[in-house]
C-alpha positions in Angstrom: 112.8 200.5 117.4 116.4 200.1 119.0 117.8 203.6 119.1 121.2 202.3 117.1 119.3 200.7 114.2 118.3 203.9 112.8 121.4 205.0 112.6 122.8 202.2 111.6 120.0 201.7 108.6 121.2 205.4 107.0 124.7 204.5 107.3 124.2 201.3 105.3 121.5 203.2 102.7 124.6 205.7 101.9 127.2 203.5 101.5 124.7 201.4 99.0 123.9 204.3 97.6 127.4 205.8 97.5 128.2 202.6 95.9 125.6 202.4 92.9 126.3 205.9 91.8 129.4 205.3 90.3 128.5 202.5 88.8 125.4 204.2 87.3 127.0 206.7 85.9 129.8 204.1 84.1 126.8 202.6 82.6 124.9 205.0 81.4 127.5 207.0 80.2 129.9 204.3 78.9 127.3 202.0 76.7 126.2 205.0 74.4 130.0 206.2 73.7 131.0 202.0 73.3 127.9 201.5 70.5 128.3 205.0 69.2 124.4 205.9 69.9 122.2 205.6 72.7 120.2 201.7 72.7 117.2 201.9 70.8 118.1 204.4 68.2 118.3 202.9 64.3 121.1 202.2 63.5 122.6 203.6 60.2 124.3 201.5 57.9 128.1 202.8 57.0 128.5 201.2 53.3 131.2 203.9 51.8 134.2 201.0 50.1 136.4 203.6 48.5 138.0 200.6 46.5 137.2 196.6 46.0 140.1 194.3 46.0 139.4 192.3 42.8 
């Protein structure tokens, strides 16, 4: 193995890495707060009308 690619395979591994943690975080932090529950859980039904416009 060339004695630069080494080197040069860790220094492109963090910035991929350095890269993907933000935008793992964003995601798995953001997409439970947006829907208001993680994915998968049932989902409750909110049915309290305190009046009906008729």
């Amino acid at each position: 193995m060339d004695k630069f690619l080494l080197p040069f395979i860790r220094q492109f591994a963090f910035v991929v890495i350095a890269a993907l943690i933000p935008v793992v975080l964003v995601t798995f932090l953001a997409i439970p707060y947006i829907l208001g529950a993680n994915p998968g859980e049932p989902v409750q039904a909110e049915a309290s009308v305190t009046r009906h416009m008729t």
